[in-house]
PDBQT receptor file of N, H, CA, C and O in Angstrom, charges set to zero:
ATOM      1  N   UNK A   1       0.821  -1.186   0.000  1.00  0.00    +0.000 N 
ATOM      2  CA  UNK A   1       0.000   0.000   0.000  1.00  0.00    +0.000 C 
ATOM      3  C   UNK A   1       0.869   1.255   0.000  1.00  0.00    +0.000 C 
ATOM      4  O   UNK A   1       0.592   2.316  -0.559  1.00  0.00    +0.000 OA
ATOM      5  N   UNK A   2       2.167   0.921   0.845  1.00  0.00    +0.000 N 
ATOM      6  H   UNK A   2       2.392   0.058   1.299  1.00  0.00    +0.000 HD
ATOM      7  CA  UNK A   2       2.586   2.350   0.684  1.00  0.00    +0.000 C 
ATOM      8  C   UNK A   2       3.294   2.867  -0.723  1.00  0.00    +0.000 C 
ATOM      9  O   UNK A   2       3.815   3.964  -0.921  1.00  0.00    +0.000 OA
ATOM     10  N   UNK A   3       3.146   1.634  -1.739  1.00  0.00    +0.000 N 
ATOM     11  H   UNK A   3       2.723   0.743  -1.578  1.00  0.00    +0.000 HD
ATOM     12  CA  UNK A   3       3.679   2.200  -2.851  1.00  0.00    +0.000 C 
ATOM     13  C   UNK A   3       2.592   2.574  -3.909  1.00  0.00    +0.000 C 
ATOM     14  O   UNK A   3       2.710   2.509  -5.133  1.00  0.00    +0.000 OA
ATOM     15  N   UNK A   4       1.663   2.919  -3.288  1.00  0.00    +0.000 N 
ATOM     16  H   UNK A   4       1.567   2.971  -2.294  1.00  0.00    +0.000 HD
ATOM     17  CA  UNK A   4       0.661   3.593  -4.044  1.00  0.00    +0.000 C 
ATOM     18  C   UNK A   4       0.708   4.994  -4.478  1.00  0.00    +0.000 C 
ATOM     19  O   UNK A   4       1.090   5.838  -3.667  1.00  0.00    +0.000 OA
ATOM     20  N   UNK A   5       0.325   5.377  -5.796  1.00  0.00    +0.000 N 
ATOM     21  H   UNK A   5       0.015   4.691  -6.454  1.00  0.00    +0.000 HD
ATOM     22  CA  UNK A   5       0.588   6.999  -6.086  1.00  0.00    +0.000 C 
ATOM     23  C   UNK A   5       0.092   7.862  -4.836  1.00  0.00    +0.000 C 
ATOM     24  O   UNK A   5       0.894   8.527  -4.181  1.00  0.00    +0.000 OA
ATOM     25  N   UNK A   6      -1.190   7.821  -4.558  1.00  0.00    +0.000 N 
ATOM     26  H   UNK A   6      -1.842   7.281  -5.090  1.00  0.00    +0.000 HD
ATOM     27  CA  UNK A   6      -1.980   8.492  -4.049  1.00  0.00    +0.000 C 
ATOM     28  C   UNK A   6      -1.482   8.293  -2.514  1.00  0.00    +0.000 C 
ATOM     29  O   UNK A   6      -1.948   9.125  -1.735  1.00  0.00    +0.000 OA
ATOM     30  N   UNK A   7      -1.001   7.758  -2.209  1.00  0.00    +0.000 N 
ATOM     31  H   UNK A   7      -0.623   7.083  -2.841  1.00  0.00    +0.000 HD
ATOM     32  CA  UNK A   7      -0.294   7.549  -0.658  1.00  0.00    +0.000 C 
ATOM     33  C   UNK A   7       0.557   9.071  -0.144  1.00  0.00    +0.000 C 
ATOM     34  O   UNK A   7       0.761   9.536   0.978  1.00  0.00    +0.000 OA
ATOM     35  N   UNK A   8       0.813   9.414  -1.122  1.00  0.00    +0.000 N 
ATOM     36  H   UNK A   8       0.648   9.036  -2.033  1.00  0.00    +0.000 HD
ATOM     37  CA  UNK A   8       1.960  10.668  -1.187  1.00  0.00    +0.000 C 
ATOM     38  C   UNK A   8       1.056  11.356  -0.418  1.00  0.00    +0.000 C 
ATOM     39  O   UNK A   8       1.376  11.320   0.771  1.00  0.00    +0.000 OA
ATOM     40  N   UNK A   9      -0.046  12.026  -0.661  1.00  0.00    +0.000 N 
ATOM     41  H   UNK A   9      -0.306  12.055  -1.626  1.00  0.00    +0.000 HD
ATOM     42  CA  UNK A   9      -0.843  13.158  -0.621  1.00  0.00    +0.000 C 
ATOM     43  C   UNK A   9      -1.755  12.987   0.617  1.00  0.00    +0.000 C 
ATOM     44  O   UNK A   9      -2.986  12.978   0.591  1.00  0.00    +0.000 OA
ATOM     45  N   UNK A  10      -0.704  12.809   2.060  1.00  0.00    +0.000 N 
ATOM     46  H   UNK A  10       0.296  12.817   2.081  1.00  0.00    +0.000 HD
ATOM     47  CA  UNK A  10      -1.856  12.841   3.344  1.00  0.00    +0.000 C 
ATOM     48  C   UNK A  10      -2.203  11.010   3.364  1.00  0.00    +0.000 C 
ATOM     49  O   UNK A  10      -2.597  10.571   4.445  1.00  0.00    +0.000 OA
ATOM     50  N   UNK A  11      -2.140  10.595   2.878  1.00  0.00    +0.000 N 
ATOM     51  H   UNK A  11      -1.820  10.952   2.000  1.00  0.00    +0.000 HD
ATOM     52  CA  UNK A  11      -2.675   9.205   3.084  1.00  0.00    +0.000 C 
ATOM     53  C   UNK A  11      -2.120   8.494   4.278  1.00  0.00    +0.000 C 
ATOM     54  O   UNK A  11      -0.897   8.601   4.371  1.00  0.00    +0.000 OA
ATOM     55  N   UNK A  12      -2.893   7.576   5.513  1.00  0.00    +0.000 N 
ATOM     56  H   UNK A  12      -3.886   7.490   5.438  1.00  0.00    +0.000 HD
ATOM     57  CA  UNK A  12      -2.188   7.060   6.186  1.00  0.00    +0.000 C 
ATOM     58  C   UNK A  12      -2.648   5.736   6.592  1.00  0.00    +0.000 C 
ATOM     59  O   UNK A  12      -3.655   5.484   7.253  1.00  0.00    +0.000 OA
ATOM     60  N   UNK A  13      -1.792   4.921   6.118  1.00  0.00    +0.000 N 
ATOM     61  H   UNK A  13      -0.973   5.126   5.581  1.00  0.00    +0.000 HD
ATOM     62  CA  UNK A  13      -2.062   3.486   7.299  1.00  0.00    +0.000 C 
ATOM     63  C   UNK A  13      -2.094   3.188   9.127  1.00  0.00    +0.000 C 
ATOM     64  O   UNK A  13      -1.315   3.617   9.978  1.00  0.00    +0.000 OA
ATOM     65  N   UNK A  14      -3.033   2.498   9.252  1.00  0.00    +0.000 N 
ATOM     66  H   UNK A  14      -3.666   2.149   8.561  1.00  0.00    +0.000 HD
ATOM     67  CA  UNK A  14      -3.088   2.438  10.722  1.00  0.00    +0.000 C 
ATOM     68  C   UNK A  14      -2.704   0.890  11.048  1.00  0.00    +0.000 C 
ATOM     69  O   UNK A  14      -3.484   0.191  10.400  1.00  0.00    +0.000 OA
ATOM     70  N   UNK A  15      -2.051   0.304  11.596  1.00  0.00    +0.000 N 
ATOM     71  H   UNK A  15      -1.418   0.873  12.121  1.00  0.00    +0.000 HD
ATOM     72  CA  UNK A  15      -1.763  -0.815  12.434  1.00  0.00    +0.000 C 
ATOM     73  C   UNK A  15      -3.439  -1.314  13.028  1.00  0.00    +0.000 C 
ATOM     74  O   UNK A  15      -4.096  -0.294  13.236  1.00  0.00    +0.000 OA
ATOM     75  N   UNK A  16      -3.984  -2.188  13.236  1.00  0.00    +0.000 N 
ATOM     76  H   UNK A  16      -3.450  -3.017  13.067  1.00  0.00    +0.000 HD
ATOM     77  CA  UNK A  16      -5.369  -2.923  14.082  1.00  0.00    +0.000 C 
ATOM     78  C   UNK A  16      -5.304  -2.273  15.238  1.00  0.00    +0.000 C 
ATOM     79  O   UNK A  16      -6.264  -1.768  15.821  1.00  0.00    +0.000 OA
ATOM     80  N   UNK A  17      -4.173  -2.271  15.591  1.00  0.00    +0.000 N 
ATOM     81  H   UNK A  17      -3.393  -2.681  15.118  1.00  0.00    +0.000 HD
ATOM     82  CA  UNK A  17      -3.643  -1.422  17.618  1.00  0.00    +0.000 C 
ATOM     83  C   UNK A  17      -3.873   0.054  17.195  1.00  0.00    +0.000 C 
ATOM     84  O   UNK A  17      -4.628   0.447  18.083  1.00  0.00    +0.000 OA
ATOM     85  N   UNK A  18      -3.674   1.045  16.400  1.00  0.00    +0.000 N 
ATOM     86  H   UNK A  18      -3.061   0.725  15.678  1.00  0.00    +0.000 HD
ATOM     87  CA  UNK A  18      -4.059   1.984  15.927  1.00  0.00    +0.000 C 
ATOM     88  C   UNK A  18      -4.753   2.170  15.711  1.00  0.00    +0.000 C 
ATOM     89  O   UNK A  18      -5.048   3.294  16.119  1.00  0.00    +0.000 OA
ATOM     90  N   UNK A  19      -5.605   1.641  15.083  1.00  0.00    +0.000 N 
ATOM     91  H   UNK A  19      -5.364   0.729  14.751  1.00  0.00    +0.000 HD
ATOM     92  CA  UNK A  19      -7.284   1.822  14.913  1.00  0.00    +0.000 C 
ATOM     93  C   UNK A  19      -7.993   1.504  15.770  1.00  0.00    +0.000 C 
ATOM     94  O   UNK A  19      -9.052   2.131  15.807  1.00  0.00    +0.000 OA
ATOM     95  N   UNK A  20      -7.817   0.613  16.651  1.00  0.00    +0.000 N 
ATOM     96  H   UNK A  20      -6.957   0.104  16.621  1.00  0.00    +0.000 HD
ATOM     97  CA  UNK A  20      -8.154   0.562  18.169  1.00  0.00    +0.000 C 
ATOM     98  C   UNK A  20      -8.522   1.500  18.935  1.00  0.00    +0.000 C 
ATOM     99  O   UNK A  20      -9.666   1.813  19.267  1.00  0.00    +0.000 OA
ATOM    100  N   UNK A  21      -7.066   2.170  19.352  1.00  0.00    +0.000 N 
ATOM    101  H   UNK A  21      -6.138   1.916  19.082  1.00  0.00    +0.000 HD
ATOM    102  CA  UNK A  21      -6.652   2.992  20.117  1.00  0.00    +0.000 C 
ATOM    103  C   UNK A  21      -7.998   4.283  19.790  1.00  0.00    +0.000 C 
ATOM    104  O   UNK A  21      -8.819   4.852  20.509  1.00  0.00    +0.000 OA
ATOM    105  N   UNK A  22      -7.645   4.326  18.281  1.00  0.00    +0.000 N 
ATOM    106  H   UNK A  22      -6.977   3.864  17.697  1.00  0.00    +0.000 HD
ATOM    107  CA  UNK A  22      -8.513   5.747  17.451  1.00  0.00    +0.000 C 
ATOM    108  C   UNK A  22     -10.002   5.645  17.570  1.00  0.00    +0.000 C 
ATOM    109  O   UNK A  22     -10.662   6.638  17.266  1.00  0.00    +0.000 OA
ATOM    110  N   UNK A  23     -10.461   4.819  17.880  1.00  0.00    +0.000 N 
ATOM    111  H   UNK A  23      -9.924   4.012  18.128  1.00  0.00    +0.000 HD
ATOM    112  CA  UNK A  23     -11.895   3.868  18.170  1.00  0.00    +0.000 C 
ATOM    113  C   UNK A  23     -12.116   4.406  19.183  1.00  0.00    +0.000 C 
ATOM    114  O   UNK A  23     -13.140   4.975  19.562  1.00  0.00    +0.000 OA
ATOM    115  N   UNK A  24     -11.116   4.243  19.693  1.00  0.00    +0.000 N 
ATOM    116  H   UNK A  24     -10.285   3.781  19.384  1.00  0.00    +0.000 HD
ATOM    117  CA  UNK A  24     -11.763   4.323  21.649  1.00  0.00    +0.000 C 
ATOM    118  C   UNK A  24     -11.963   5.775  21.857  1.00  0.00    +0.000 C 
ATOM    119  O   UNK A  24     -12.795   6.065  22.717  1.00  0.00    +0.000 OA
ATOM    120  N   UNK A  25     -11.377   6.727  21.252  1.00  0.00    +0.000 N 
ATOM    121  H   UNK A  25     -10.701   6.491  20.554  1.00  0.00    +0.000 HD
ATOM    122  CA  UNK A  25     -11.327   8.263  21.485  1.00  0.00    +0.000 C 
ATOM    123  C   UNK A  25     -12.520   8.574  21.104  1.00  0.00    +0.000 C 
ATOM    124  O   UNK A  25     -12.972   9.606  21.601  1.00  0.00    +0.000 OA
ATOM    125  N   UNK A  26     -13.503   7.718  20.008  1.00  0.00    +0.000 N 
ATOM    126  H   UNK A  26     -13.135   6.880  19.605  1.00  0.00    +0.000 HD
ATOM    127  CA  UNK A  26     -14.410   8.404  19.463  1.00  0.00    +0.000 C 
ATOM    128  C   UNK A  26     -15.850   8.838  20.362  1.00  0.00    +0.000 C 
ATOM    129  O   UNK A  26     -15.939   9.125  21.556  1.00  0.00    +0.000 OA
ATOM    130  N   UNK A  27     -16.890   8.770  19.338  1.00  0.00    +0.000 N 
ATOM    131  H   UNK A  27     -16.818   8.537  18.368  1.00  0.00    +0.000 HD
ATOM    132  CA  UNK A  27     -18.472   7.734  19.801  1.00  0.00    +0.000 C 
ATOM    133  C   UNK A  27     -18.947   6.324  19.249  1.00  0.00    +0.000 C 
ATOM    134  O   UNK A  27     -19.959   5.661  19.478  1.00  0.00    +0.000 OA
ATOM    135  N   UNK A  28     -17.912   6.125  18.486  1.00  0.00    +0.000 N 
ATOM    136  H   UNK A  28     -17.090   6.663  18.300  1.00  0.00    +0.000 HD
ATOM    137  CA  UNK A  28     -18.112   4.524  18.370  1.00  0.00    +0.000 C 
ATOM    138  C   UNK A  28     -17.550   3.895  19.470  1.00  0.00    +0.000 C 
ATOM    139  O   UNK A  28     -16.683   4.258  20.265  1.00  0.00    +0.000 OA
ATOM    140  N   UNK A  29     -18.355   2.655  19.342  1.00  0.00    +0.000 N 
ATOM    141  H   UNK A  29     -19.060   2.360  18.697  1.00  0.00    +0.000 HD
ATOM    142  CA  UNK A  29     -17.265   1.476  19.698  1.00  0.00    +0.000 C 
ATOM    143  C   UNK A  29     -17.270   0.540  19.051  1.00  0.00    +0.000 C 
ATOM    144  O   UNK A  29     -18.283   0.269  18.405  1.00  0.00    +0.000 OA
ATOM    145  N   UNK A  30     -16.052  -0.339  18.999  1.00  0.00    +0.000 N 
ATOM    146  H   UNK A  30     -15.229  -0.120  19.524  1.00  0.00    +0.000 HD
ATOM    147  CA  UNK A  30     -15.825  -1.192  18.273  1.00  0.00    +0.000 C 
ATOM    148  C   UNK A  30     -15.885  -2.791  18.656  1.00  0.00    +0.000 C 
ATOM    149  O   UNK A  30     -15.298  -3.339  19.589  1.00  0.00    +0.000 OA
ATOM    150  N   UNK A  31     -16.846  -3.450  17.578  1.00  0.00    +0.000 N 
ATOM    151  H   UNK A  31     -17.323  -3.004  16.820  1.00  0.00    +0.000 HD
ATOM    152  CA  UNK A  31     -17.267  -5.019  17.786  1.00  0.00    +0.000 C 
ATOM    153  C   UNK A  31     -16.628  -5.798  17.591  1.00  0.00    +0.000 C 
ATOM    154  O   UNK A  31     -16.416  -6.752  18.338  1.00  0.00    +0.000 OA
ATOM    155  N   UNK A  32     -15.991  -5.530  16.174  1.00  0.00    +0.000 N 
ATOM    156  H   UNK A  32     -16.163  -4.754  15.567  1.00  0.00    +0.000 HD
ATOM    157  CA  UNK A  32     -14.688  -6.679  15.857  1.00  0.00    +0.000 C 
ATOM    158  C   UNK A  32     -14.088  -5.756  14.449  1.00  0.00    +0.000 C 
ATOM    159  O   UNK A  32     -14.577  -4.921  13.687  1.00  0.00    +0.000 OA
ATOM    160  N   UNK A  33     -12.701  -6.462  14.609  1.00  0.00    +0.000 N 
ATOM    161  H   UNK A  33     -12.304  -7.140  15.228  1.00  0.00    +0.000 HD
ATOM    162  CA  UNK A  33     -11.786  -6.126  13.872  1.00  0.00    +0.000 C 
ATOM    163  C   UNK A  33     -11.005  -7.509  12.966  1.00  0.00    +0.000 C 
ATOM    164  O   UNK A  33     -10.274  -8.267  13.603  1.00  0.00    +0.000 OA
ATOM    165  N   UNK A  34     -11.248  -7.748  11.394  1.00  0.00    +0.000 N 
ATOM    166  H   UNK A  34     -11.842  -7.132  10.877  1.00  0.00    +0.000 HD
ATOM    167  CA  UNK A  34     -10.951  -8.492  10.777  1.00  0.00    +0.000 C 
ATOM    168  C   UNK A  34      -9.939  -8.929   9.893  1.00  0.00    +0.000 C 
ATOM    169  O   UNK A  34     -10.242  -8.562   8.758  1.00  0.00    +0.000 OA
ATOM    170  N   UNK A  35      -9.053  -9.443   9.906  1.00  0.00    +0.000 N 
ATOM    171  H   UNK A  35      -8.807  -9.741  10.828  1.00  0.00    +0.000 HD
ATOM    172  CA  UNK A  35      -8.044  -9.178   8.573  1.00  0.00    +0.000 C 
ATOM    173  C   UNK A  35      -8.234 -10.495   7.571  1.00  0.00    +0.000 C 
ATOM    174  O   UNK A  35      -8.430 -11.647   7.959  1.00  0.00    +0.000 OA
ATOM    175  N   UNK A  36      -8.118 -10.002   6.036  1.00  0.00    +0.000 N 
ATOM    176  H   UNK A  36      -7.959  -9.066   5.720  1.00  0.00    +0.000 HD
ATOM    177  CA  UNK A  36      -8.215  -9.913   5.181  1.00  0.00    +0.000 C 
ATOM    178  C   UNK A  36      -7.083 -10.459   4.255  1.00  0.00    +0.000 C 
ATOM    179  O   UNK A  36      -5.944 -10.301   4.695  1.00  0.00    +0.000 OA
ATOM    180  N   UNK A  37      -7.193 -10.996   3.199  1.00  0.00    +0.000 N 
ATOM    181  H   UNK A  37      -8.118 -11.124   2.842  1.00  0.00    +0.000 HD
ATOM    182  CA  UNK A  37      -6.342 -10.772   1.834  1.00  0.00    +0.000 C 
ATOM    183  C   UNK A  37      -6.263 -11.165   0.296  1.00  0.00    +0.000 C 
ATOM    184  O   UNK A  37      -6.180 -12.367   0.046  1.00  0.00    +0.000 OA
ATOM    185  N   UNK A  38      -6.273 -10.643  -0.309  1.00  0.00    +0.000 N 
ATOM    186  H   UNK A  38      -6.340  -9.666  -0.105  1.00  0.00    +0.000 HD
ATOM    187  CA  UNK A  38      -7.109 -10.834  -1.571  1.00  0.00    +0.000 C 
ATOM    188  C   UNK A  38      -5.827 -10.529  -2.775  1.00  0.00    +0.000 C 
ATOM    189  O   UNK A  38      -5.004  -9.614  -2.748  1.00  0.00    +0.000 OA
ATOM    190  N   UNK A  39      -5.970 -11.565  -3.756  1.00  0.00    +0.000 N 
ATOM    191  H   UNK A  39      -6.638 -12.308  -3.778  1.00  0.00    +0.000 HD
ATOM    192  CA  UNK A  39      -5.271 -11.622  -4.335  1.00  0.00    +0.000 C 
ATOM    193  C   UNK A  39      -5.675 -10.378  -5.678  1.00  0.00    +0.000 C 
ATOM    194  O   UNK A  39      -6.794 -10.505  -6.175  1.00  0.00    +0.000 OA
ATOM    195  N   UNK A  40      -4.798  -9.264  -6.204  1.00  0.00    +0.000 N 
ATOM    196  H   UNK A  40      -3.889  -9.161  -5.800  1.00  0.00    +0.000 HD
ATOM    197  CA  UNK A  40      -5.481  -8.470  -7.533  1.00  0.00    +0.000 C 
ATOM    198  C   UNK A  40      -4.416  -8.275  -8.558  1.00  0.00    +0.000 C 
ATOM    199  O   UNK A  40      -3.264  -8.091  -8.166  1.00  0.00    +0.000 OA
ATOM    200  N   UNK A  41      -4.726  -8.299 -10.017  1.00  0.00    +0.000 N 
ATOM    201  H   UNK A  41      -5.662  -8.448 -10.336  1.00  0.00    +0.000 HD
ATOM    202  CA  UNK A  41      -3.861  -8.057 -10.775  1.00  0.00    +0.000 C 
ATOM    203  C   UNK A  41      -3.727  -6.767 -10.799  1.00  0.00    +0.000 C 
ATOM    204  O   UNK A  41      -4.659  -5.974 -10.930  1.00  0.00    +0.000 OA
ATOM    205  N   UNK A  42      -2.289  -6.421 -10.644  1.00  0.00    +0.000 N 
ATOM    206  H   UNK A  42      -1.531  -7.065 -10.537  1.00  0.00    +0.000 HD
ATOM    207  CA  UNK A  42      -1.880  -4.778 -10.776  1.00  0.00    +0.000 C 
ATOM    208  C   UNK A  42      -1.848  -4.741 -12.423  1.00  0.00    +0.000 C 
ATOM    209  O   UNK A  42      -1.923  -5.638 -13.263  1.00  0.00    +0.000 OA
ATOM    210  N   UNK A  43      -1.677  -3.035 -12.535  1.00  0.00    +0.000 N 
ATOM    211  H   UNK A  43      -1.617  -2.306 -11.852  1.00  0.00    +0.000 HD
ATOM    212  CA  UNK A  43      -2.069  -2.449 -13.933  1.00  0.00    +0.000 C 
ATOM    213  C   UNK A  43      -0.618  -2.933 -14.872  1.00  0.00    +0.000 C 
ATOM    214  O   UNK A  43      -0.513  -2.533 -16.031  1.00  0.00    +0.000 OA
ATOM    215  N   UNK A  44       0.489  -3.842 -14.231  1.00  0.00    +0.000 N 
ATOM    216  H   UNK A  44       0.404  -4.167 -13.289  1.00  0.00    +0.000 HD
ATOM    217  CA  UNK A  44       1.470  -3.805 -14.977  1.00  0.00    +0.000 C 
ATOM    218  C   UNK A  44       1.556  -5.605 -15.231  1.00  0.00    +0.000 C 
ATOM    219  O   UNK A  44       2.524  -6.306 -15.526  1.00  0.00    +0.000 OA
ATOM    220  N   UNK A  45       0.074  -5.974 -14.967  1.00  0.00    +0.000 N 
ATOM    221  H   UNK A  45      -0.712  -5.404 -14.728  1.00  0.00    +0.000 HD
ATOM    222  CA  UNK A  45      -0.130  -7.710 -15.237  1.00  0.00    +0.000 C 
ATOM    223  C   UNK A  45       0.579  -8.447 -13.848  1.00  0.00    +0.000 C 
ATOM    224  O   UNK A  45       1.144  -9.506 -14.121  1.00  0.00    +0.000 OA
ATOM    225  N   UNK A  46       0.612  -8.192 -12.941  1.00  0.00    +0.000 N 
ATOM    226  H   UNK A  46       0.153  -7.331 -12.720  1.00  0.00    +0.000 HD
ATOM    227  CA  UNK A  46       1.664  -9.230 -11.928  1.00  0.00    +0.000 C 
ATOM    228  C   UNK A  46       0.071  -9.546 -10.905  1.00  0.00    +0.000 C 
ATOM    229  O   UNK A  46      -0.754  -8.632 -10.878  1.00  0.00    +0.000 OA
ATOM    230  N   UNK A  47      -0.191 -10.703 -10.223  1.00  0.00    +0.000 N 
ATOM    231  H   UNK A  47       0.479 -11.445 -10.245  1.00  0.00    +0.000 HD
ATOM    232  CA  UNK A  47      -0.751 -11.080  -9.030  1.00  0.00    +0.000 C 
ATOM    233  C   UNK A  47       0.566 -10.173  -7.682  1.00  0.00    +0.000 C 
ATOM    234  O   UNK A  47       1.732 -10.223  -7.291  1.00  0.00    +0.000 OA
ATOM    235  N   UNK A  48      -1.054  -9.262  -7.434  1.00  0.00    +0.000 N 
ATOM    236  H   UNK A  48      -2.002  -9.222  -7.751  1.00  0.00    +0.000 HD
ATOM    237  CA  UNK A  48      -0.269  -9.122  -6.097  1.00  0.00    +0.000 C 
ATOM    238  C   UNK A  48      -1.600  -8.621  -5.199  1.00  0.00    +0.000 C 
ATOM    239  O   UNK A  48      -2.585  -7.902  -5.365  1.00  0.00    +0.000 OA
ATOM    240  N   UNK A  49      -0.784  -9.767  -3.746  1.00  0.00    +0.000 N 
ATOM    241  H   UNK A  49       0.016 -10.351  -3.611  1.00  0.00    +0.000 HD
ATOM    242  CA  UNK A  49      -1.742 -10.045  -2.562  1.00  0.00    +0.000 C 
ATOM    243  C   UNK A  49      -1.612  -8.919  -1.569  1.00  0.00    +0.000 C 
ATOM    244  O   UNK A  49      -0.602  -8.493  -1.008  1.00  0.00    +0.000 OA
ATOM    245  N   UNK A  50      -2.944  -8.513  -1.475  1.00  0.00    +0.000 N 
ATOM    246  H   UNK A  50      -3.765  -8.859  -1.931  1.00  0.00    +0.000 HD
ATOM    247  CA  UNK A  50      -2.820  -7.510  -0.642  1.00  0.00    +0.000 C 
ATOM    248  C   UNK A  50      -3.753  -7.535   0.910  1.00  0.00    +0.000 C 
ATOM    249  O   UNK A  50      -4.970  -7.579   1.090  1.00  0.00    +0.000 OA
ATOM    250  N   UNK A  51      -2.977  -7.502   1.572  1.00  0.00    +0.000 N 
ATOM    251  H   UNK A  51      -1.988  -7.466   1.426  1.00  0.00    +0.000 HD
ATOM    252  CA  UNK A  51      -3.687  -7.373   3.247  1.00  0.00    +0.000 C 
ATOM    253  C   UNK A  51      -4.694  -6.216   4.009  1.00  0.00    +0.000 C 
ATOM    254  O   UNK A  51      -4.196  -5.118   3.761  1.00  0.00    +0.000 OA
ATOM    255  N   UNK A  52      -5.635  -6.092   4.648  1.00  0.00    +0.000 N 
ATOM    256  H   UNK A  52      -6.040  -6.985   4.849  1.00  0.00    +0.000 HD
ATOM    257  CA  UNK A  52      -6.085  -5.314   4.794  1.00  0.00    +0.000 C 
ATOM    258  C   UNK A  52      -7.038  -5.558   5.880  1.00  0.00    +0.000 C 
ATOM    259  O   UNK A  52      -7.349  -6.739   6.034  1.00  0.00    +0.000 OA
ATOM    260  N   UNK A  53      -7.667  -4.538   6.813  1.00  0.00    +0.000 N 
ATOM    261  H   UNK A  53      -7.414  -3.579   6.689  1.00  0.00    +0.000 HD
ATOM    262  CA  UNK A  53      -8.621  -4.958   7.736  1.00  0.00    +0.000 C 
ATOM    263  C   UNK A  53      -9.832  -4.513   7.728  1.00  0.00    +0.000 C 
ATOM    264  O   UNK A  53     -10.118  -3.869   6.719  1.00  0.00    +0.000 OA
ATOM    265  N   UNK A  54     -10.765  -4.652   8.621  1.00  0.00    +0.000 N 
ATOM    266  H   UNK A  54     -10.532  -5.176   9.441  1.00  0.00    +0.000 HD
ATOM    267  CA  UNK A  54     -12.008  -4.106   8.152  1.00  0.00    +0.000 C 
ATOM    268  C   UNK A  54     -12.865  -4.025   9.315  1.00  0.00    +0.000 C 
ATOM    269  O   UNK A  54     -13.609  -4.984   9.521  1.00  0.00    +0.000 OA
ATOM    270  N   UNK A  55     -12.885  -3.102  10.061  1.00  0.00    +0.000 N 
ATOM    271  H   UNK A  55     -12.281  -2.323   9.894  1.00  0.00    +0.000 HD
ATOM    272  CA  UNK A  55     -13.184  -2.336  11.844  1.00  0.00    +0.000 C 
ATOM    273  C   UNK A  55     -14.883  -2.045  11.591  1.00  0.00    +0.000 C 
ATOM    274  O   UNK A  55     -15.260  -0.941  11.200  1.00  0.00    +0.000 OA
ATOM    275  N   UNK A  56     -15.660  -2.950  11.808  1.00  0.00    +0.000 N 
ATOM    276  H   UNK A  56     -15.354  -3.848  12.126  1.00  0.00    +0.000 HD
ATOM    277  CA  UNK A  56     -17.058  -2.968  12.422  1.00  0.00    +0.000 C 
ATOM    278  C   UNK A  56     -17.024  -2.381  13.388  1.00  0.00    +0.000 C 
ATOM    279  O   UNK A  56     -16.186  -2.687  14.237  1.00  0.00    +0.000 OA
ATOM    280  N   UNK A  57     -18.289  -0.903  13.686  1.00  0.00    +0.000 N 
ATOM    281  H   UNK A  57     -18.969  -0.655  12.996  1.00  0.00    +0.000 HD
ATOM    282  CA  UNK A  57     -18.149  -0.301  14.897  1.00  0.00    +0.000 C 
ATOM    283  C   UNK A  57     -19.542   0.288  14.947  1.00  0.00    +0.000 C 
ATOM    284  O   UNK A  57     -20.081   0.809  13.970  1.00  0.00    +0.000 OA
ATOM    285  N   UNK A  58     -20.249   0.141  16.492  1.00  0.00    +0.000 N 
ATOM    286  H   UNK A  58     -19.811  -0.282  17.286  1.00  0.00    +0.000 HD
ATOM    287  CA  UNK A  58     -21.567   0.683  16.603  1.00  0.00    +0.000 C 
ATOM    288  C   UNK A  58     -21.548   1.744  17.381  1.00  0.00    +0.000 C 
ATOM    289  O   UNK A  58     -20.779   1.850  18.336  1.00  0.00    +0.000 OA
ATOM    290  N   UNK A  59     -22.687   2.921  16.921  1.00  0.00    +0.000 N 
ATOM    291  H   UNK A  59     -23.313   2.835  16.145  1.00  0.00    +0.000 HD
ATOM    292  CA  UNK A  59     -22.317   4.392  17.547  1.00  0.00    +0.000 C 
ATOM    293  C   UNK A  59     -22.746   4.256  19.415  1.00  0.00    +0.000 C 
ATOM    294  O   UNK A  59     -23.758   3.889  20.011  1.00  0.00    +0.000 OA
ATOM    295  N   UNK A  60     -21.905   4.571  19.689  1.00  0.00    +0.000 N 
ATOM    296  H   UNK A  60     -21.083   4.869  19.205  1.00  0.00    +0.000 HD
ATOM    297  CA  UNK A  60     -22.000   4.237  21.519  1.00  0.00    +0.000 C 
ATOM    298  C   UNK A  60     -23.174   5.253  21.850  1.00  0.00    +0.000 C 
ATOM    299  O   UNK A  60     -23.526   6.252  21.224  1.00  0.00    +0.000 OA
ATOM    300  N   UNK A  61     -23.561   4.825  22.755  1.00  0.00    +0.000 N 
ATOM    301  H   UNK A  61     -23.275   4.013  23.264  1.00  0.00    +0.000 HD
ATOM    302  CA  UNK A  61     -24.977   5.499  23.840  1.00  0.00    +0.000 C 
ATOM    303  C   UNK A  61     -25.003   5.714  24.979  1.00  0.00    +0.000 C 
ATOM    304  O   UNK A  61     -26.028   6.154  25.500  1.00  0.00    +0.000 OA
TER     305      UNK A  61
């Protein structure tokens, strides 16, 4: 991911413990946290697997 064009411009990755952490400051809270990985052809023909997570969160009360 970080060799993505668009990464340049403000873009940031968070660690699961980071997004955590950033969770807890909010009005969400968070149910579960999932990881991921999916194989995609990049624009230059190569398979490449990419990791990723995906933070389910319900607005706290």
């Amino acid at each position: 991911m970080e060799q993505l064009p668009f990464t340049k411009y403000g873009f940031r990755l968070f660690s699961n413990e980071d997004m955590t952490a950033l969770i807890g400051q909010s009005d969400f809270q968070q149910t579960t946290i999932t990881e991921h990985e999916e194989v995609v052809m990049a624009k230059i023909g190569e398979s490449v697997t990419r990791q990723f997570s995906v933070a389910k969160m319900e607005k706290a009360v």
